[in-house]
C-alpha positions as CSV (number, residue, x, y, z in Angstrom):
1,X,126.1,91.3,112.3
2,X,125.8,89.7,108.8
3,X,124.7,91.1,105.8
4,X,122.5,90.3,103.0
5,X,122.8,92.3,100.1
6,X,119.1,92.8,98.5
7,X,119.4,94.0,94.5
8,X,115.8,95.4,93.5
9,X,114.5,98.5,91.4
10,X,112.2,101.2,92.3
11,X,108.7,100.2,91.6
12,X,109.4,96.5,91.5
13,X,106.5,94.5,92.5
14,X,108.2,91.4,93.1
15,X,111.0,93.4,94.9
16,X,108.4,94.4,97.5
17,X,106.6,90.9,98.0
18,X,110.4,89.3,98.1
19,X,111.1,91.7,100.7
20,X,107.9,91.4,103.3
21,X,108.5,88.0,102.8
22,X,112.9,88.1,103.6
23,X,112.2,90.0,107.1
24,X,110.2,88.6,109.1
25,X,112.6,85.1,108.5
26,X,115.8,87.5,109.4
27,X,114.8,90.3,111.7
28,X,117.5,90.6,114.4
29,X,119.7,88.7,113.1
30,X,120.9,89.4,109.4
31,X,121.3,92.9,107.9
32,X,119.7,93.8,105.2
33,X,121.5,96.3,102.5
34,X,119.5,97.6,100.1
35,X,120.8,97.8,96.7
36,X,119.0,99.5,93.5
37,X,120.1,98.3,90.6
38,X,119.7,101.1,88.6
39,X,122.2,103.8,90.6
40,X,125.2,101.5,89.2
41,X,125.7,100.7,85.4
42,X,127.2,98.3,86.8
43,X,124.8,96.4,88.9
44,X,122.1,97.0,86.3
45,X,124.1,95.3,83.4
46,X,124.7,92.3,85.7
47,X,121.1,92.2,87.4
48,X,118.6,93.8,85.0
49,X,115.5,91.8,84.4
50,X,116.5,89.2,87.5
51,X,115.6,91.6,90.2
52,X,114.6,90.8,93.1
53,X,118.1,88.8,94.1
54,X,119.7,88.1,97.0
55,X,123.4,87.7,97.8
56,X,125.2,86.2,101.1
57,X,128.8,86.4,101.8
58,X,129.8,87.0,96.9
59,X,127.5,84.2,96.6
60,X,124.0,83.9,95.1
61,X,121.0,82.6,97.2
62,X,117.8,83.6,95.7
63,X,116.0,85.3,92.8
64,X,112.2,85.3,92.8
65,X,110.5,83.6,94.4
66,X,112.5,83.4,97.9
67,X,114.7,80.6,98.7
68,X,113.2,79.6,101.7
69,X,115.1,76.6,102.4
70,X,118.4,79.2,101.2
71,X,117.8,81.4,104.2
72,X,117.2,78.7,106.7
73,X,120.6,77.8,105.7
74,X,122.5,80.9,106.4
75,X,120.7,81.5,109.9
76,X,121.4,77.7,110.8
77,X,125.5,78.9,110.0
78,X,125.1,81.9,112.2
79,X,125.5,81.9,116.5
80,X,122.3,82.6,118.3
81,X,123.2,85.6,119.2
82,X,124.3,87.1,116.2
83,X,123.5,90.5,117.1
């Protein structure tokens, strides 16, 4: 199945409306991996203040607000049954 990887912090607002709004557009057929920023020195130096973000296959598709049109995109790219 593909994966999205989803970069947020704990206590992020925007993280958690960015996020109610992602599944219901991918359920069943993306993965979602969860990624806080903030366990990595790493991912917090390259992310900080742009959390909520979303990354397909290295590439960036969306900070706030969601990239609708984005995600449309990567389902249209994926088999039907990509499960």
């Amino acid at each position: 199945m593909a994966v999205i990887h989803y970069y947020t912090r704990r206590g992020c607002h925007l993280c958690e409306i960015m996020l109610e709004e992602l599944l219901p557009l991918i359920r069943g057929r993306i993965e979602v991996e969860l990624h806080d920023i903030d366990s990595l020195a790493d991912w917090r130096e390259k992310y900080d203040i742009r959390v909520p973000v979303i990354e397909y296959d290295g590439q960036l598709v969306s900070e706030y607000p969601l990239d609708y049109g984005a995600i449309r995109a990567i389902l249209a790219q994926l088999p039907e049954n990509s499960t």
